[in-house]
C-alpha positions as CSV (number, residue, x, y, z in Angstrom):
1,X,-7.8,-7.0,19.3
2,X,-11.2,-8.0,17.1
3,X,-13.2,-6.5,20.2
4,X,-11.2,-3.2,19.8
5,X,-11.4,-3.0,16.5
6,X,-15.3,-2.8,15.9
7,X,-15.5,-0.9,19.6
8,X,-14.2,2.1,17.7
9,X,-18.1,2.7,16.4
10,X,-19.1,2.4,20.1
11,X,-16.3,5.0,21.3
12,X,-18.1,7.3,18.6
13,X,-21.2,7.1,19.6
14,X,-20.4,7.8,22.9
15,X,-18.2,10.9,22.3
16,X,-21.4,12.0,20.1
17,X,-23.4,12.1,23.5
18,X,-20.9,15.2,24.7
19,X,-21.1,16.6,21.2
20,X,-17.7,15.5,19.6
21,X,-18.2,14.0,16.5
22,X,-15.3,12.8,14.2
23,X,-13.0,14.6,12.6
24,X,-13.8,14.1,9.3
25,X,-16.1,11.5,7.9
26,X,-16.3,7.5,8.7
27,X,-17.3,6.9,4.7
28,X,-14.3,5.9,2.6
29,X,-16.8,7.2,-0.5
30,X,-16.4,10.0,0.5
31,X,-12.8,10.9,1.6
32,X,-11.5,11.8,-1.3
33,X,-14.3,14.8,-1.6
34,X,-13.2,15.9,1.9
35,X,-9.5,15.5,1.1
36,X,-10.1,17.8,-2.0
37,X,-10.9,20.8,-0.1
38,X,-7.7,20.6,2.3
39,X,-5.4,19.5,-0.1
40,X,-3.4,21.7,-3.0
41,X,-4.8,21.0,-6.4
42,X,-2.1,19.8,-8.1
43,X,-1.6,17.1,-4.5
44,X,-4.8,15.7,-5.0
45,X,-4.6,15.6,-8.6
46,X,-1.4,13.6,-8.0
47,X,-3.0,11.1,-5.2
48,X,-6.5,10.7,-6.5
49,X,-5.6,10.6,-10.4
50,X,-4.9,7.4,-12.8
51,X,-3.5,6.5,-16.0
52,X,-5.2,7.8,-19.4
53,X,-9.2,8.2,-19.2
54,X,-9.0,6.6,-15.7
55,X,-10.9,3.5,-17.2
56,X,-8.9,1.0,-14.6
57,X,-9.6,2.6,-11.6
58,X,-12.9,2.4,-12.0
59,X,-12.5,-1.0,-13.2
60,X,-11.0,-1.5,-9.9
61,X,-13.9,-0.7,-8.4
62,X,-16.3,-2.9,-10.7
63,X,-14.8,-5.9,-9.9
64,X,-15.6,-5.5,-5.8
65,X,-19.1,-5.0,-7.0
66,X,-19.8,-8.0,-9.2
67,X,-19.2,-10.0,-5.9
68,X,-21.5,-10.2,-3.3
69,X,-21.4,-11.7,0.4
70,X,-23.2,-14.2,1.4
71,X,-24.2,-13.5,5.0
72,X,-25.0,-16.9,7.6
73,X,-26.9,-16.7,10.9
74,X,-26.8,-18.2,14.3
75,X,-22.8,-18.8,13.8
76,X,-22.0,-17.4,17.6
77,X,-19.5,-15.2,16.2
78,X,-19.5,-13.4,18.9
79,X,-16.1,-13.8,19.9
80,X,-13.9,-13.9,16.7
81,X,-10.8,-12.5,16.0
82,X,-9.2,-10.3,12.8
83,X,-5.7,-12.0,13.7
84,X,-3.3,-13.0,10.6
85,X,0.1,-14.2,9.6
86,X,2.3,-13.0,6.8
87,X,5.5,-13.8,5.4
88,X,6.3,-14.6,9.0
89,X,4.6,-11.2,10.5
90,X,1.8,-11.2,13.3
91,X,-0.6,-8.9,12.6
92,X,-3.8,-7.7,14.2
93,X,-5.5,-7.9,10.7
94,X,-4.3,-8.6,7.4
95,X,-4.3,-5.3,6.5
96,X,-1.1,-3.0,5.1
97,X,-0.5,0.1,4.7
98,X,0.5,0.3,0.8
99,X,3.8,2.2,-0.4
100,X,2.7,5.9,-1.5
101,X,5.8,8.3,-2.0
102,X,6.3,12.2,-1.6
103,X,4.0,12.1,1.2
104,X,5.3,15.4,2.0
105,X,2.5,17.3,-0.3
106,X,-0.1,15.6,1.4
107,X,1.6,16.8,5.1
108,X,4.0,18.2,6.5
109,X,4.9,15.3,8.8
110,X,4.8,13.0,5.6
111,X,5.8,9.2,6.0
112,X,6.4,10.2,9.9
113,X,2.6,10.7,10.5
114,X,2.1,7.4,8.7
115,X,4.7,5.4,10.5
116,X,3.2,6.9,14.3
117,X,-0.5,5.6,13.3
118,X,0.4,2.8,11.8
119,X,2.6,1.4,14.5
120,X,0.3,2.3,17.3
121,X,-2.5,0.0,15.4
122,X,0.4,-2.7,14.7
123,X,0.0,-2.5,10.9
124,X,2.9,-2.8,9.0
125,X,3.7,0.8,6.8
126,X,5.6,-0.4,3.6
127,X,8.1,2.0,3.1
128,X,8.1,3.9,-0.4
129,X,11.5,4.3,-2.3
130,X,10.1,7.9,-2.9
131,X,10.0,9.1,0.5
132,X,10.0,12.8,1.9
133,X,11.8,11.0,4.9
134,X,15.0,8.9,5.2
135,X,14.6,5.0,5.5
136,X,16.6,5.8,9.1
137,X,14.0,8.7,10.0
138,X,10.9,6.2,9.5
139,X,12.1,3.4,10.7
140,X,12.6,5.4,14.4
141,X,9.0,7.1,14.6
142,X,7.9,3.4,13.5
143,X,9.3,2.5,16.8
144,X,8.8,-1.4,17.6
145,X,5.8,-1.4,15.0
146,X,6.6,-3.6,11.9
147,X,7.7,-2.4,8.8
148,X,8.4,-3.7,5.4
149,X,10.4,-1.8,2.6
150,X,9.7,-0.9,-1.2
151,X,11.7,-0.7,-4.0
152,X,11.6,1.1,-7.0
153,X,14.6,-0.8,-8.1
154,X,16.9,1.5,-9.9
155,X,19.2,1.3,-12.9
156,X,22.6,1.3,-10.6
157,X,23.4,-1.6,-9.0
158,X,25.6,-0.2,-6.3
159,X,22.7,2.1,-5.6
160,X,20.1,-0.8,-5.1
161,X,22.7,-2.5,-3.2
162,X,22.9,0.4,-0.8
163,X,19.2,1.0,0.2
164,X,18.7,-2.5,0.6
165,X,21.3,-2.8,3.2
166,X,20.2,0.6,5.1
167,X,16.9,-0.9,5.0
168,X,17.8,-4.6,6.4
169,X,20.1,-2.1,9.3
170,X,16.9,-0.2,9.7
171,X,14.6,-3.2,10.6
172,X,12.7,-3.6,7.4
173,X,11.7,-7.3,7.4
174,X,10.1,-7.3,4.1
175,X,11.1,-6.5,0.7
176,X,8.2,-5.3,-1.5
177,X,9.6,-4.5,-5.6
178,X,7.2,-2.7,-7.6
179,X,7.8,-3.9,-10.9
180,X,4.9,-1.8,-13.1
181,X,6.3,1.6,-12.4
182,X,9.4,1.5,-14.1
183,X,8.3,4.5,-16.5
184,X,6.0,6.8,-15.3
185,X,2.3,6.1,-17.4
186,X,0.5,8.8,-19.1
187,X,-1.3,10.9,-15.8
188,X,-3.1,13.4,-17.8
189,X,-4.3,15.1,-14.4
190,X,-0.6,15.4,-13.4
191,X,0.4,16.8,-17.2
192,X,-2.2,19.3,-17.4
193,X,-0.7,20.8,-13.8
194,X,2.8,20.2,-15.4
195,X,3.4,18.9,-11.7
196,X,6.0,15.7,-11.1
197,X,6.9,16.6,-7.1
198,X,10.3,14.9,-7.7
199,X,11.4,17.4,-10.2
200,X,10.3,19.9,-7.3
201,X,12.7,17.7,-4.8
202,X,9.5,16.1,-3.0
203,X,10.1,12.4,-2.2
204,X,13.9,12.2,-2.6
205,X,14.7,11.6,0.8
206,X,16.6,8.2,0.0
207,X,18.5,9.0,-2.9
208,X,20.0,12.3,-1.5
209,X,21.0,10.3,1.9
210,X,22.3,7.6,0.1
211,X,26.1,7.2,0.0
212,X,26.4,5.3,-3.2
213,X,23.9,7.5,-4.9
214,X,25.9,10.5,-3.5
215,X,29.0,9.5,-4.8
216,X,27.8,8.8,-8.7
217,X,27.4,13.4,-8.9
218,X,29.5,15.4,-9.6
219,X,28.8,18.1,-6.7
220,X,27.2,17.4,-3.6
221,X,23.1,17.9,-3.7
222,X,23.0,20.6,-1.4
223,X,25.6,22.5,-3.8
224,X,23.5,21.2,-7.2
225,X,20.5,20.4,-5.9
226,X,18.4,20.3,-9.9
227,X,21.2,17.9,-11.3
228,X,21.3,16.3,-8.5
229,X,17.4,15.5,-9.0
230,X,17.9,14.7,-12.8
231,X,20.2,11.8,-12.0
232,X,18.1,10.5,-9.4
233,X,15.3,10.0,-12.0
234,X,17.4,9.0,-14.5
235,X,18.2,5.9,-12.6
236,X,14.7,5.6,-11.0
237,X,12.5,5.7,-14.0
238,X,12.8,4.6,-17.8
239,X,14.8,1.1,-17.5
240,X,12.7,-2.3,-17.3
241,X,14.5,-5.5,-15.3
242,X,14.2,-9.0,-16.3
243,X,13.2,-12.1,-14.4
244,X,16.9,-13.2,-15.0
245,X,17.6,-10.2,-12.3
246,X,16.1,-11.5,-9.8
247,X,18.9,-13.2,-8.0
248,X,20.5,-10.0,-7.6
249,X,18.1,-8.5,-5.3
250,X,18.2,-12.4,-3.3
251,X,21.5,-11.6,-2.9
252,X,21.5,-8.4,-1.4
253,X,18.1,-9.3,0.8
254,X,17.8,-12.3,2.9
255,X,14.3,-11.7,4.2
256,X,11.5,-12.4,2.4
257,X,10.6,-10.6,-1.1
258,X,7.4,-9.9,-2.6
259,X,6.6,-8.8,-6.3
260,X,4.4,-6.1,-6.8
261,X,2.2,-5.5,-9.6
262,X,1.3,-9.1,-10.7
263,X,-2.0,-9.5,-13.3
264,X,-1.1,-12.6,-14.8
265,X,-1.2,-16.1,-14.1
266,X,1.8,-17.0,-16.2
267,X,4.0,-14.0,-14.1
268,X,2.6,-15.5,-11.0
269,X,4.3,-19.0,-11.8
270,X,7.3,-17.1,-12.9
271,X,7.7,-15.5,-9.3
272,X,7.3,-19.1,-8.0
273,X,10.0,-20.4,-10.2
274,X,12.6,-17.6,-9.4
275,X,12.3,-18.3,-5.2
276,X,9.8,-15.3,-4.6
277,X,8.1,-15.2,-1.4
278,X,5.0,-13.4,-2.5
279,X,3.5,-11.7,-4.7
280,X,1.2,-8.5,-5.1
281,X,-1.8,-9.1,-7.4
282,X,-2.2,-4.9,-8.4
283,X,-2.3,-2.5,-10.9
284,X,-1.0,0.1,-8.7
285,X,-4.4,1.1,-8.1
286,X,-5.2,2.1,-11.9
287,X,-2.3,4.5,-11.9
288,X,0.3,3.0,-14.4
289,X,-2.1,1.0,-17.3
290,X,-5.1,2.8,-18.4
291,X,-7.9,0.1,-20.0
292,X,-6.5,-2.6,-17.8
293,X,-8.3,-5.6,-15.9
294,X,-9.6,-5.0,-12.2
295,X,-7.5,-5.8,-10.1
296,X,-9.8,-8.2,-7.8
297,X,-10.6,-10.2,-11.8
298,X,-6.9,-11.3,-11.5
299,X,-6.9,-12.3,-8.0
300,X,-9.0,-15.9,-8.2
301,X,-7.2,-17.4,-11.2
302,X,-3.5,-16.6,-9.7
303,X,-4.4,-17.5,-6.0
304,X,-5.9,-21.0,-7.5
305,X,-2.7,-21.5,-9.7
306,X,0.1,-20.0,-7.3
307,X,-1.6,-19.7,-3.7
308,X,0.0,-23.1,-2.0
309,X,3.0,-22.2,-3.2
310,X,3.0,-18.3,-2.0
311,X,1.7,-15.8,-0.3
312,X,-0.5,-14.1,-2.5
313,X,-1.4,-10.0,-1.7
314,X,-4.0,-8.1,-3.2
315,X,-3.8,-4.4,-3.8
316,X,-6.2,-1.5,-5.9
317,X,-9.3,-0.4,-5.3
318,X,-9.4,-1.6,-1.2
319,X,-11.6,1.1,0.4
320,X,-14.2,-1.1,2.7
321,X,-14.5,-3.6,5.5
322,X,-16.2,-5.7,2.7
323,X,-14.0,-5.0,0.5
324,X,-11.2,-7.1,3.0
325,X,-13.3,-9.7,3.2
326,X,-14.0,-10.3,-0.3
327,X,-10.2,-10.2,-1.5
328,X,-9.7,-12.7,1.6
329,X,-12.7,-15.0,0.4
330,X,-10.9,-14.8,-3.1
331,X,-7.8,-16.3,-2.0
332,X,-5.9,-13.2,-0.6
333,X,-3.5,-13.8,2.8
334,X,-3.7,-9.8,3.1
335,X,-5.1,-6.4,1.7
336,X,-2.6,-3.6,0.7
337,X,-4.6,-0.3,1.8
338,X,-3.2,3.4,-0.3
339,X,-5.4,6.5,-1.0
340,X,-7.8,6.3,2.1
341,X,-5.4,7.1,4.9
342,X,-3.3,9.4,2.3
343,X,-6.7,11.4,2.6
344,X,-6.8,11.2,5.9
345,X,-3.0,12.3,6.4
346,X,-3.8,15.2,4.7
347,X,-7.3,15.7,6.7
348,X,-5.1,15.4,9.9
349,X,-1.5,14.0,10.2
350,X,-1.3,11.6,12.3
351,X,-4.7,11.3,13.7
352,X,-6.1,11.4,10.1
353,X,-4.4,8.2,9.6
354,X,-5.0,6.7,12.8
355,X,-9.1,8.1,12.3
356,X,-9.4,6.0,8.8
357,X,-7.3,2.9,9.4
358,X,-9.9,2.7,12.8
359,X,-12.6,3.2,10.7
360,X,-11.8,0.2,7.8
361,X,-11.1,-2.2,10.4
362,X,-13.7,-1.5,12.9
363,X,-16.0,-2.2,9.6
364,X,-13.4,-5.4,8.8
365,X,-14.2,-6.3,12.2
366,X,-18.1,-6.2,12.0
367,X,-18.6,-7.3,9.1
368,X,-16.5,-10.4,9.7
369,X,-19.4,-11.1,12.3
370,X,-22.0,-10.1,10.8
371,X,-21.5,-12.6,8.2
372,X,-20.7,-15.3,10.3
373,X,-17.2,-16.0,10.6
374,X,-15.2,-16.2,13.7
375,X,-11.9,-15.9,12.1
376,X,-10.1,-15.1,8.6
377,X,-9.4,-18.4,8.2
378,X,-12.8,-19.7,7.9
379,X,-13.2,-16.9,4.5
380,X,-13.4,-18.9,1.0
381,X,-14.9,-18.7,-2.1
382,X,-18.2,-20.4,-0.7
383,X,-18.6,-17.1,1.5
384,X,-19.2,-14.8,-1.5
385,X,-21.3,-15.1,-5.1
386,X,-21.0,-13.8,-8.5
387,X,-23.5,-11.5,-9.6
């Protein structure tokens, strides 16, 4: 699988010699500069903007660059392999394919595109709450590709209850709950387009097929479509949860569940204590907390604290091969991946997402050689240094 991985420079190359070159560029710096010219204003402004001055997302990126890797020679790492498993899934690499929601403004395929490409390159898609497709829809055009689930958990019990168990019908393995986005944070890119897609029905697929949610209106959505919408993000944004909730969403899921959106040692021990099977060290990639920590500054202190005791995940400001390695060296058993293949879905549907995902791990792939390793396993604090 490594071998296939990095051979995607090689099949490059070689198209270059009949004069195909790729459809848009191999750079991850620069996607979101391509992406701008195909996509709607107020789209990109939705995908590529943060919270407040935008002050974490670049502290996102920061942190990547105050370590650096620390190459060895003469390893044979000729044959080596990208392999990982987590939370009980096999996976080429340990890469995922982050939630993102209303998909549908990026392309019209949506979370369809998403789930072809990344079940072709047996990556597991984590399913958004705020989907432009049903959990039932994605889950088919996933095929037999892995797939986890994420939850916005709403205010309604009988509602969580409900997508939970159409996801655990559907084949999700994995629940992911996003706990920093239970209010939407100031996006002053998004309020100066006065632009929230739900309000324009994007990324409602779940709650309109929902049965419970369904039955909580007063007319059907197709008969009262805008109150229909209101209610929906009544119950989706605006109330926080406890810790003492917890056992509510064990109950109604009995794979394994991840929280997403840890930055602090202390919450990381909490998710230990409450039976969690993982956790998500992110800031939702500088979108919810403007003036925040990078992400990657978090990551050493809770994998050292929590990390024999669960699967830590890191997630915000992924966009390079290195950038794999380095959250791996730091104690990560997998990288959550979000606004490079959004760009390319919107470059290209399917094959946009197929192109960049290619792209990140044939550089995961030779880099992991290049600096000696043979495997994941063998990535570890001693592998990098501070600057």
């Amino acid at each position: 699988m490594a071998e296939r991985f990095g051979g995607y420079q090689n099949e490059i190359y070689l198209h270059g010699l009949g004069g195909t070159k790729p459809p848009f560029t191999t750079d991850p710096t620069r996607l979101a500069e391509s992406a701008r010219a195909v996509l709607t204003p107020e789209a990109y402004g939705y995908v590529a903007g943060g919270a407040g001055s935008g002050a974490t997302m670049d502290a996102n990126r920061v942190a990547f660059g105050k370590w650096k890797l620390v190459p060895r020679m003469l390893t044979d790492a000729t044959a080596r392999t990208t392999s990982a498993t987590v939370l009980g899934t096999e996976l080429p690499a340990p890469v995922l394919l982050a939630p993102v929601g209303v998909q549908s403004i990026v392309h019209p395929d949506a979370e369809l595109a998403t789930a072809r490409a990344a079940a072709a390159l047996g990556l597991p898609m984590i399913l958004s709450t705020a989907a432009s497709r049903t959990i039932e829809e994605v889950a088919e055009a996933s095929g037999d590709g892995p797939r986890w689930f994420q939850l916005y958990w709403p205010s309604d019990s009988d509602v969580t209850a409900s997508i939970l168990t159409r996801a655990k019908r559907a084949g999700y393995t994995t629940l992911v709950v996003t706990l920093d986005t239970w209010t939407l944070a100031w996006r002053p890119r998004d309020l100066d387009s006065a632009y929230l897609p739900f309000l324009q029905g994007e990324g409602l697929a779940t709650p309109l097929s929902d049965p419970a949610f369904r039955a909580l209106l007063e007319k059907a959505p197709e008969d009262d479509m805008p109150s229909a919408i209101l209610r929906w993000v009544s119950l989706f944004t605006g109330t926080d949860h406890s810790w003492d909730q917890l056992p509510f969403l064990r109950e109604h899921w009995d794979g394994p569940i991840v929280l997403k959106g840890i930055q602090h040692v202390d919450d990381a021990r909490r998710a230990v204590d409450a039976g969690m099977d993982g956790i998500v060290v992110s800031n939702h990639g500088g979108r919810q907390v403007d003036g925040a920590i990078g992400s990657l500054e978090a990551l050493p202190p809770i994998a050292t604290a929590v990390g024999d005791r669960i699967e830590v995940l890191f997630d915000s400001g992924v966009r390079t091969g290195a950038d794999i390695l380095k959250a791996l060296a730091l104690g990560a058993k997998a990288v959550l991946v979000g606004r490079p293949w959004v760009y390319g879905l919107g470059h290209a549907g399917e094959d946009g997402v197929r192109h960049v995902l290619r792209s990140l791990l044939a550089d995961l792939d030779i880099s992991l050689a290049l600096t000696g390793h043979h495997s994941i396993a063998e990535l570890g604090p001693e592998s990098l240094q501070r600057s």
